[in-house]
C-alpha positions as a Markdown table, in Angstrom:
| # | Residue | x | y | z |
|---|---|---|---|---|
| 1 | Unk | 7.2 | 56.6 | -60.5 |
| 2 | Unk | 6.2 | 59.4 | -57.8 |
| 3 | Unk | 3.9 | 56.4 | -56.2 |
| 4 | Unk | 7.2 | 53.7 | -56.0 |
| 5 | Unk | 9.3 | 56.3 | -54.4 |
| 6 | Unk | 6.4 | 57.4 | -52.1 |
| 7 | Unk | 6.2 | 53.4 | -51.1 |
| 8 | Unk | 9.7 | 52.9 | -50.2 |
| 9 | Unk | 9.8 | 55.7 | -47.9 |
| 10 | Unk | 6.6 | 54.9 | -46.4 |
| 11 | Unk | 6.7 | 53.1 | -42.6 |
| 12 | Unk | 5.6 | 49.6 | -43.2 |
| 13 | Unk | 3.7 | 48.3 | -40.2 |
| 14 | Unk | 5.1 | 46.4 | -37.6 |
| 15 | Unk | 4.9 | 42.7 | -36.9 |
| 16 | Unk | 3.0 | 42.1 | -33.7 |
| 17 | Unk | 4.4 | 39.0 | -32.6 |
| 18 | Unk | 1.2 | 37.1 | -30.5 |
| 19 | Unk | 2.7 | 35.3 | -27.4 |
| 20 | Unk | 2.6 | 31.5 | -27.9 |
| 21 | Unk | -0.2 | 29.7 | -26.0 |
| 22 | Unk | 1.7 | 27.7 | -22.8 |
| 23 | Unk | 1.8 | 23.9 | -23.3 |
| 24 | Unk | -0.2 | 22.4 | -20.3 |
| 25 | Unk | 2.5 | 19.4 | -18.6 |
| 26 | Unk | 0.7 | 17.3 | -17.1 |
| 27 | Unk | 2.8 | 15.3 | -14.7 |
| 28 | Unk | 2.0 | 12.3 | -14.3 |
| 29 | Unk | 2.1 | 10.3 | -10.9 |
| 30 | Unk | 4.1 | 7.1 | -10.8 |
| 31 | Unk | 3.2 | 4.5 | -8.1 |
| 32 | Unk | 6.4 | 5.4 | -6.6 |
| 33 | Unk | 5.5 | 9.1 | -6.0 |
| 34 | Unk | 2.0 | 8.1 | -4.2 |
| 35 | Unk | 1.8 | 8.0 | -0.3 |
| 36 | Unk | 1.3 | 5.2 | 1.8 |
| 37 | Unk | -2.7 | 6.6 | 2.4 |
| 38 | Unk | -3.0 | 7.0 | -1.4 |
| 39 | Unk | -1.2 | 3.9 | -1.8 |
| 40 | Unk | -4.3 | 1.9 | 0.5 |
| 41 | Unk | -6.9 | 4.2 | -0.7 |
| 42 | Unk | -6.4 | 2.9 | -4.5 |
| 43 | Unk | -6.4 | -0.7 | -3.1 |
| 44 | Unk | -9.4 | -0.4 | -1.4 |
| 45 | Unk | -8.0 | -0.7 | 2.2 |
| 46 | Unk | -8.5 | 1.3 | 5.6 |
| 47 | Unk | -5.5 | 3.6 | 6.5 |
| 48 | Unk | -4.6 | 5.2 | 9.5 |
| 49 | Unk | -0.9 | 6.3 | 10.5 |
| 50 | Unk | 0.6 | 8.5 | 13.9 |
| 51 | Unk | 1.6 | 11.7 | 12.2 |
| 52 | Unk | 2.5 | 13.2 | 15.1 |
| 53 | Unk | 3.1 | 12.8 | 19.0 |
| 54 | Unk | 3.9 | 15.4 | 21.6 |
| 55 | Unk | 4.5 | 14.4 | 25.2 |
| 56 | Unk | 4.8 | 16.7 | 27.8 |
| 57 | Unk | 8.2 | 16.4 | 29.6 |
| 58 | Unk | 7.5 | 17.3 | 32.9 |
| 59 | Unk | 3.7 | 15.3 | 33.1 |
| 60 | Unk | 3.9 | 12.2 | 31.2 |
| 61 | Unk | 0.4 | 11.7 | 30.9 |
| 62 | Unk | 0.0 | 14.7 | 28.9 |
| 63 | Unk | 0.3 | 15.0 | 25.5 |
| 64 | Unk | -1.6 | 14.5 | 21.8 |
| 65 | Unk | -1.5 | 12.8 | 19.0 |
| 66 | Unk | -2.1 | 14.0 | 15.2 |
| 67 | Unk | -3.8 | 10.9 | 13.0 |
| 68 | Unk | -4.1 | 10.5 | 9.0 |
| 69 | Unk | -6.9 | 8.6 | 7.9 |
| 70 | Unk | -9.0 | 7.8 | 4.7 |
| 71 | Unk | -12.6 | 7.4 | 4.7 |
| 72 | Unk | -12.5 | 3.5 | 4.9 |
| 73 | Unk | -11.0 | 3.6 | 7.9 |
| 74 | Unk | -13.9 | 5.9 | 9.1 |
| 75 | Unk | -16.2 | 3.3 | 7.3 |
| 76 | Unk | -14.6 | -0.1 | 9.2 |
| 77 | Unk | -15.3 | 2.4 | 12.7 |
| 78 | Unk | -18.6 | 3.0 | 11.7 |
| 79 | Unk | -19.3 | -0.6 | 10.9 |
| 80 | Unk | -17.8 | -1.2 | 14.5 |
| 81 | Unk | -20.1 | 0.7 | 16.4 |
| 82 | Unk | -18.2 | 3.8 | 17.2 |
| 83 | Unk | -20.9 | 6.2 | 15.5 |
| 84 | Unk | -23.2 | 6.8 | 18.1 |
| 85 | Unk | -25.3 | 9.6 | 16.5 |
| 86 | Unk | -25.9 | 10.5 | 12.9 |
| 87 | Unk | -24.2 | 13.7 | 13.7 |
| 88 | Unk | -20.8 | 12.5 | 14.5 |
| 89 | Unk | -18.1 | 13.7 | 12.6 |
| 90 | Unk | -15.1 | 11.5 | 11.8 |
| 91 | Unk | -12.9 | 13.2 | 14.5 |
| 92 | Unk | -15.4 | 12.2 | 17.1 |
| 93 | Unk | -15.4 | 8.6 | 16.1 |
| 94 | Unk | -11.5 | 8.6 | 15.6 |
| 95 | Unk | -11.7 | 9.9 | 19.0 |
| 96 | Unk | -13.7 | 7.6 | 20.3 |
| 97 | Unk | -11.7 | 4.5 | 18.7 |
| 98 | Unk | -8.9 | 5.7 | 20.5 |
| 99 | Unk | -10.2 | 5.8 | 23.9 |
| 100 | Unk | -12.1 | 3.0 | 24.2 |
């Protein structure tokens, strides 16, 4: 009897409660959602696209341009002849495409 009395007055040990593993979402990536550059990428075609021009207001002949590109673009250039040396990175023959 003295040990059932001792046991109801005894703390009882409390529940750890172990945080539930995060589910991973994976979100997945209708046509819709991919870029145009993606978009010709996944086909198997050369992109390139203007992202950006700047002119300079008071010199009109100043001014840049920022380009997009995938690598079969740089592949068709290549092809082309505008990689003179094996050293040339793919701004210098973008570079050169444009100029010439």
């Amino acid at each position: 009897m003295f040990n059932k009395l001792k046991n109801l007055f005894q703390k009882k040990p409390e529940a750890v409660d172990e945080p539930k593993p995060k589910k991973l979402r994976v979100k997945k990536v209708t046509p819709a959602e991919l870029s145009e550059k993606d978009k010709a990428t996944a086909a198997g075609e050369p992109y390139v696209n203007i992202l950006r021009m700047d002119i300079d207001p008071n010199d009109i002949n100043s001014g840049s341009f920022e380009l997009d590109w995938n690598s079969l673009f740089i592949a068709r250039l290549v092809k082309a002849g505008y990689m003179k040396k094996k050293e040339d990175s793919e701004t210098v023959i973008i570079d050169r495409w444009w100029h010439e």
